[in-house]
C-alpha positions as a Python dict, from the first residue, in 0.01 Angstrom:
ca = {
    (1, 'X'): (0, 0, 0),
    (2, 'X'): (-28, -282, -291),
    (3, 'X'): (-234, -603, -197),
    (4, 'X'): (-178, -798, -510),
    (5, 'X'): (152, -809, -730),
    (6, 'X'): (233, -938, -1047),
    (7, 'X'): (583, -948, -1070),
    (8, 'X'): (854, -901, -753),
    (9, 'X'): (1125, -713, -801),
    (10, 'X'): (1482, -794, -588),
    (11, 'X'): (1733, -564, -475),
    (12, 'X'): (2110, -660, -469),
    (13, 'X'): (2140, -752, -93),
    (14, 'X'): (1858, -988, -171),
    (15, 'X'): (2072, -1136, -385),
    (16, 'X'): (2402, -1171, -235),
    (17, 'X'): (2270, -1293, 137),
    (18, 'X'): (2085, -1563, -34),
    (19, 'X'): (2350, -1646, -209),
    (20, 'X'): (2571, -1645, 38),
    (21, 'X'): (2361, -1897, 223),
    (22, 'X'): (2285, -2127, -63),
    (23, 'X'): (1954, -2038, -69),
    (24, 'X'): (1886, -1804, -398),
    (25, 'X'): (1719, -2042, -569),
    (26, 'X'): (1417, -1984, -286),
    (27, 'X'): (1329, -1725, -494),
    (28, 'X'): (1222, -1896, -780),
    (29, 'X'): (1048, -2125, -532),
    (30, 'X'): (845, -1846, -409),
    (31, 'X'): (796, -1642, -772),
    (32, 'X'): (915, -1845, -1056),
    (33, 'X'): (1050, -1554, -1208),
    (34, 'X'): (1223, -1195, -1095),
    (35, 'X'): (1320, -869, -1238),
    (36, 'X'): (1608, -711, -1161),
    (37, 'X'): (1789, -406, -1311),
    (38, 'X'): (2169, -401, -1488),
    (39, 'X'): (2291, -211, -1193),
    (40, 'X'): (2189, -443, -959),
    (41, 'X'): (2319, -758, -1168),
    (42, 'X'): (2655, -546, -1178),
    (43, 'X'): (2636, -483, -812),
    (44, 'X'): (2526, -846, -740),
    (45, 'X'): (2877, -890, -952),
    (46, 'X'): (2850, -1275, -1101),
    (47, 'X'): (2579, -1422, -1336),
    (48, 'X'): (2252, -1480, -1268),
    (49, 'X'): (2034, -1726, -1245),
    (50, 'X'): (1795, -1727, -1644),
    (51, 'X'): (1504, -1687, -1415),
    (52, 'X'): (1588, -1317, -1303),
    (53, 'X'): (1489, -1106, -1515),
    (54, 'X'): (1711, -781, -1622),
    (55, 'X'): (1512, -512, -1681),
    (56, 'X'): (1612, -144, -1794),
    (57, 'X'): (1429, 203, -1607),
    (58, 'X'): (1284, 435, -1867),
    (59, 'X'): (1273, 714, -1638),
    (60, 'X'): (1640, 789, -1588),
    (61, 'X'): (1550, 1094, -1402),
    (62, 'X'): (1298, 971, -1179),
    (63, 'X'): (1568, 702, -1059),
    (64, 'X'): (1861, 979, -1008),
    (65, 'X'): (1607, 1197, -792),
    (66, 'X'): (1543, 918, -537),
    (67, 'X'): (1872, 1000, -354),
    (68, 'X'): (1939, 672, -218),
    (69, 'X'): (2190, 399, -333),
    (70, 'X'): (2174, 322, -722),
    (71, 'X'): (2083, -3, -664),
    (72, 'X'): (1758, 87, -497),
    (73, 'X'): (1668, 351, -657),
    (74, 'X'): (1686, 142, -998),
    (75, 'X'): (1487, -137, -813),
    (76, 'X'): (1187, 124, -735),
    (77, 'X'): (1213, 289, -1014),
    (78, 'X'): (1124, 21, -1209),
    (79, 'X'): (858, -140, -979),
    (80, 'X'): (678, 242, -1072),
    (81, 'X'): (701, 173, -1416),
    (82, 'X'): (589, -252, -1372),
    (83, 'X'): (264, -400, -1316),
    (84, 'X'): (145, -409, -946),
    (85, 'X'): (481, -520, -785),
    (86, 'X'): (670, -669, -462),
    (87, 'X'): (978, -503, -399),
    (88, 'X'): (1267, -681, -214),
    (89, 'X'): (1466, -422, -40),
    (90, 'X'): (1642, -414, 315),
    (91, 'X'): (1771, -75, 346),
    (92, 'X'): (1548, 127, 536),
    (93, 'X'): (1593, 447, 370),
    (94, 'X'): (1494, 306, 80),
    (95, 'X'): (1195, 99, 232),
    (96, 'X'): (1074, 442, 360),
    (97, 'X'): (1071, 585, -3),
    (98, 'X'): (908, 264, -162),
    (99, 'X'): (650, 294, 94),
    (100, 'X'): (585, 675, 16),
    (101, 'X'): (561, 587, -337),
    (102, 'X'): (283, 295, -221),
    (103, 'X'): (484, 33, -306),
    (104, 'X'): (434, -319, -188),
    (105, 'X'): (814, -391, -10),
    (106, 'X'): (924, -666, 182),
    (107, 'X'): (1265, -762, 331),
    (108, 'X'): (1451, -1049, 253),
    (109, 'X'): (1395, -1202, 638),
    (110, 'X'): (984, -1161, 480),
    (111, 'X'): (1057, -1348, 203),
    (112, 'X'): (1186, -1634, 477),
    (113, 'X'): (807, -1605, 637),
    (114, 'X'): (629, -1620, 305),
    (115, 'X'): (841, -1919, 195),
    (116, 'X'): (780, -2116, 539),
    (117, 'X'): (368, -2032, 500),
    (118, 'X'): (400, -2183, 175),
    (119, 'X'): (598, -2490, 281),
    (120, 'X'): (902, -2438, 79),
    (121, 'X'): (1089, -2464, 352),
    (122, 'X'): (1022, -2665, 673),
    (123, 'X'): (1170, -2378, 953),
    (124, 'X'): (1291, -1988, 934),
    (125, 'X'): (1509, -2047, 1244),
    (126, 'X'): (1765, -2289, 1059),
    (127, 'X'): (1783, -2007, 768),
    (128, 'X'): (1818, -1723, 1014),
    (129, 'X'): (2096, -1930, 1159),
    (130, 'X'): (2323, -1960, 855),
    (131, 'X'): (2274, -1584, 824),
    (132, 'X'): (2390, -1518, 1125),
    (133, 'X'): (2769, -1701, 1040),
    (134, 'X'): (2775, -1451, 760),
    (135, 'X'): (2852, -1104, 761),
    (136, 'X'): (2466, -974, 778),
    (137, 'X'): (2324, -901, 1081),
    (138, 'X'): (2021, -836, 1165),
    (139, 'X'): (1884, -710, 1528),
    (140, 'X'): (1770, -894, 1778),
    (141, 'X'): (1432, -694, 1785),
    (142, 'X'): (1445, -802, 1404),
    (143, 'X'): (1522, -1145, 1447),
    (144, 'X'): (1257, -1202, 1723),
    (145, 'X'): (991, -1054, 1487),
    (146, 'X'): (1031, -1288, 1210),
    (147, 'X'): (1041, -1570, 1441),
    (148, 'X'): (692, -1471, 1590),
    (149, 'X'): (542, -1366, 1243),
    (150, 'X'): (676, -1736, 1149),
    (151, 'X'): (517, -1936, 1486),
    (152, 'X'): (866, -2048, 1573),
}
């Protein structure tokens, strides 16, 4: 697995939770900038932010053989073809692939973590408790983890 990464790369449901929470623009806290593919902007279904980044696959066929959702196959797809990358991505199936392919992947309860060890923001429990009045759940075995990984 990748140790370094010079650009992150965010999958719709990245997208839409924060969103839904008011929190996208954590993301640019945490990387400045992020790439993205069409699908996933067309998926994500409203503008984005300038600071996302739209980028197009090359490798059409390398994306269509992943056999997962679009979405995340586009997103790994094109963290192949970038610079050493982070991947945002909270289906497991495709987790499992990125991680086959040696990707560096993270969840969008990591990205909570990573923002709290950074002091962007001051708690993960007051996050995780927004999420949980929306319709993304998350398990309790989940949940728990993050907390601990967190010190809350």
């Amino acid at each position: 697995m990748q140790k370094i990464y010079e650009v992150v790369i965010a999958d719709t449901t990245c997208f839409i939770l924060l969103d839904k929470i008011g929190e996208l623009e954590l993301l640019k806290s945490l990387f400045g900038n992020v790439l993205t593919t069409q699908i996933i902007a067309d998926e994500f279904g409203s503008p984005l932010p300038d600071w996302i980044i739209v980028k197009e696959v090359e490798n059409l066929y390398f994306q269509a053989s992943l056999d997962i959702d679009k979405g995340e196959a586009s997103a790994i797809a094109l963290a192949i073809e970038s610079p050493p990358s982070l991947i945002v991505l909270d289906d497991d199936k495709a987790r499992k692939k990125a991680r086959k392919l040696n990707l560096n992947v993270t969840g969008t309860l990591g990205l909570l973590v990573k923002a709290k060890k950074k002091g962007i923001i001051p708690d993960v429990k007051s996050i995780l408790d927004k999420i949980q009045n929306t319709n993304f759940h998350y398990s309790l075995a989940i949940v728990d983890e993050i907390m601990r990984l967190a010190n809350e």
